[in-house]
C-alpha positions in Angstrom: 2.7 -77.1 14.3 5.4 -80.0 15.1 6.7 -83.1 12.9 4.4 -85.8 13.3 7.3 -88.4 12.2 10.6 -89.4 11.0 10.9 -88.9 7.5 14.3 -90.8 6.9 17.8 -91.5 8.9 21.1 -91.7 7.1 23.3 -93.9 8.9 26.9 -93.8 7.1 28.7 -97.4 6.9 32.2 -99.1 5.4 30.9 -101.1 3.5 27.7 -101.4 1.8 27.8 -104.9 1.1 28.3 -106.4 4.2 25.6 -103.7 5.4 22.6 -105.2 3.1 23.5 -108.7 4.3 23.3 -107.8 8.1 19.8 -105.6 7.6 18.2 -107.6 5.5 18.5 -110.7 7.6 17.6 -108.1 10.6 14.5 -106.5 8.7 13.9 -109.6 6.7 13.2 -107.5 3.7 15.7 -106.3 0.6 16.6 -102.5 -0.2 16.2 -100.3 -2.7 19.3 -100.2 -4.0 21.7 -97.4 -6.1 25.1 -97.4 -6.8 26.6 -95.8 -3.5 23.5 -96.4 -1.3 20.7 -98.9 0.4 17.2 -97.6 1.7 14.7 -99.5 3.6 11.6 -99.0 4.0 9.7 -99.2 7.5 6.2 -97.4 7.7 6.2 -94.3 7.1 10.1 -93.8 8.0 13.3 -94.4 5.5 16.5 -96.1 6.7 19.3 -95.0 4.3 22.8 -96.0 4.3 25.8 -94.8 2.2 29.3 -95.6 1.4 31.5 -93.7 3.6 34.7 -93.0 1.8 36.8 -91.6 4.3 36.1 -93.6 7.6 36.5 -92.2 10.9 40.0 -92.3 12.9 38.5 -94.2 16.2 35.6 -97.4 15.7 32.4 -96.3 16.2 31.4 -95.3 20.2 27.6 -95.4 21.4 28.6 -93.3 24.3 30.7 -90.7 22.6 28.3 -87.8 21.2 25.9 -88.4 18.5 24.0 -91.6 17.7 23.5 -93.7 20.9 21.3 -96.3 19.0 18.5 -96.5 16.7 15.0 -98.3 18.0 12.9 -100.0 15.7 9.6 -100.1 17.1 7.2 -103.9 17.0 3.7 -104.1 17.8 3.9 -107.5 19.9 5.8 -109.7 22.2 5.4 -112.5 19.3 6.4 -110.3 17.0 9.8 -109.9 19.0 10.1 -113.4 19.7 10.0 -114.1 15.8 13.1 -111.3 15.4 14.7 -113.2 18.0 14.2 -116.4 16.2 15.6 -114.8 13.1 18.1 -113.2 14.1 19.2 -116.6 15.8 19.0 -118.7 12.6 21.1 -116.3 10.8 23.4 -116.4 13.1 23.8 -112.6 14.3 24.8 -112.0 18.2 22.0 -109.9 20.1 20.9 -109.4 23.7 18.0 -112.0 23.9 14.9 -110.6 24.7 15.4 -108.3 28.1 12.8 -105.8 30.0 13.4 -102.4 29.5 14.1 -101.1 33.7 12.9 -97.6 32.7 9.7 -98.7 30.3 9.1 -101.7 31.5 8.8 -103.6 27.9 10.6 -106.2 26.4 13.8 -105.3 23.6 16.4 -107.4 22.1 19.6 -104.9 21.2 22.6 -106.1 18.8 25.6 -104.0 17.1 25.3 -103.6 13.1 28.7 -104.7 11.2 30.2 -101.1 11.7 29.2 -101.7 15.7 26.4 -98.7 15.9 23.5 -99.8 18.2 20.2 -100.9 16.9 17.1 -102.3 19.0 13.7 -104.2 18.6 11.3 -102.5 21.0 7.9 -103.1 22.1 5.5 -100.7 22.0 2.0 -102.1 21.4 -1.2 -100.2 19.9 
């Protein structure tokens, strides 16, 4: 038997306020929230993120080993076109809409405030 989904990503960050600003203008929804941590909820799937008290030496590299980016999957091109649209008024820099070469869908890709990767991408039903 294999894992039928993600239960939950921890995604470590400097600081937590600035954090639930940026994703919940992104996700357009507000976190649960405890004293050292955020957590979203989207589907069946957790996004947490905790205070990192002892940042890393080097910024954050999508190419160096471990997280290249995170995907958040939508189920329509108006749906993206409304995250654009958001993500516009509040002012946060992103890719535009673009066409995946290798899928052939449309994604819009930005950098969170500690500059790891995140992407909008169409998959529909």
């Amino acid at each position: 038997m294999i894992p039928e989904f993600i239960d939950h990503v921890v995604l470590r960050v400097t600081e937590l306020d600035r954090t639930e600003r940026f994703y919940t203008a992104v996700l357009a929804q507000s976190p649960h929230r405890a004293e050292d941590s955020l957590m979203y909820q989207l589907g069946d799937a957790r996004l947490f993120f905790t205070a990192c008290r002892q940042p890393g030496q080097e910024p954050y590299d999508k190419e160096k080993v471990g997280l290249n980016h995170v995907a958040f999957g939508v189920r329509s091109v108006e749906e993206l076109h409304a995250i654009h649209a958001r993500l516009k008024n509040h002012g946060i820099s992103n890719s535009g809409i673009r066409l995946d070469d290798y899928g052939n869908k449309e994604f819009i890709w930005l950098d969170d405030p500690d500059g790891m990767r995140i992407e909008f991408y169409l998959r529909p039903s």
